[in-house]
N, C-alpha and C positions, 0 to 999 in steps of 0.2 A: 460077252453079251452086253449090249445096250439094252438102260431100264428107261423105260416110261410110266410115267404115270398119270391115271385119269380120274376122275372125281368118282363117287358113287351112283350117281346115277346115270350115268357111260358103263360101267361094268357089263350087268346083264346084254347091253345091245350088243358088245364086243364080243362078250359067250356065246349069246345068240345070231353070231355072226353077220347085224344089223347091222354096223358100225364096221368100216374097215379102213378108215381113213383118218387120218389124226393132221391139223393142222397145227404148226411150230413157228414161231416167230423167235427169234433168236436163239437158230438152233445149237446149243452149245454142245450138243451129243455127234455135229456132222454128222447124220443117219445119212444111209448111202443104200442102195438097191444090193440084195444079198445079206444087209445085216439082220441076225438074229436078234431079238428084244424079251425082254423080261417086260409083263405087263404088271404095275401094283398100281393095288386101289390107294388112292392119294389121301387118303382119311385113313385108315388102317395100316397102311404103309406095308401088306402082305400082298405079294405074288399072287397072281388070280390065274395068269396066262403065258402063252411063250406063243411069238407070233418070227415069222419073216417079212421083211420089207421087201413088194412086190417090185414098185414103182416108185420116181418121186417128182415132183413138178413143182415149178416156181412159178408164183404171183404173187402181183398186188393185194389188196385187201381192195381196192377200189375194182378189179378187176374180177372178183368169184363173181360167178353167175352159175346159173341153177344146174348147168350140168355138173356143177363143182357135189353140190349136196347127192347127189345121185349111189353115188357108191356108200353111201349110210351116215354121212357127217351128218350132226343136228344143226337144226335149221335156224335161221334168225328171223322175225317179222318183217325187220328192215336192215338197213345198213348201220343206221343208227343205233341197234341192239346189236349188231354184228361187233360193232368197232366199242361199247360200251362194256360187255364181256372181256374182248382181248387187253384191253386198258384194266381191268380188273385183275386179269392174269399177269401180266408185261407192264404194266403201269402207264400213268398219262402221258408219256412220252408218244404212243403209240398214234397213228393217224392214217388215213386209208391209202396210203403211198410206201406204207411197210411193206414187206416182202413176205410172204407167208409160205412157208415148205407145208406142200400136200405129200404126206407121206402115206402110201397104199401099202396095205398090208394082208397078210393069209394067216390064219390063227393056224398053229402046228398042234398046240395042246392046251387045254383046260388043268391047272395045277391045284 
């Protein structure tokens, strides 16, 4: 089982099955359609969830557009907060020509 982890206030959306999309930019887990995932909260570092990867798609960062946000990812005002986030996460190396794995997922269980 592959672990993910998301900030605390992603949790509830992902329980509330708001959220069922997680974008990755160097994906060092290769998540693949069919894998099982452990979801913890990235502050507490405990298990919240167990989902399956539904789907998965490759883009740009220069490339998401609104149907990207559709399936429950949180949103950005602009591009410019989009690509100021991921450089937070992934560092200033990052720029809107990175490749970003849209990984879709189905939540199995609440832990």
């Amino acid at each position: 089982m592959k672990t993910l982890k998301f900030r605390d206030y992603l949790v509830p959306l992902i329980i509330n099955q708001t959220k069922r999309t997680t974008w990755r930019i160097d994906d060092d887990k290769d998540l693949k359609v069919g894998d099982r995932l452990s979801l913890v909260n990235f502050n507490s570092k405990k298990e919240f969830a167990r989902a399956v990867i539904t789907e998965i798609r490759m883009k740009k960062l220069l490339e998401i557009d609104e149907k990207d946000f559709l399936d429950g990812h949180e949103e950005f005002s602009n591009r410019g907060q989009m690509l100021a986030t991921y450089r937070r996460y992934y560092g200033k190396k990052i720029n809107l020509n990175f490749l970003v794995k849209i990984a879709y997922f189905k939540l199995i269980e609440v832990v």
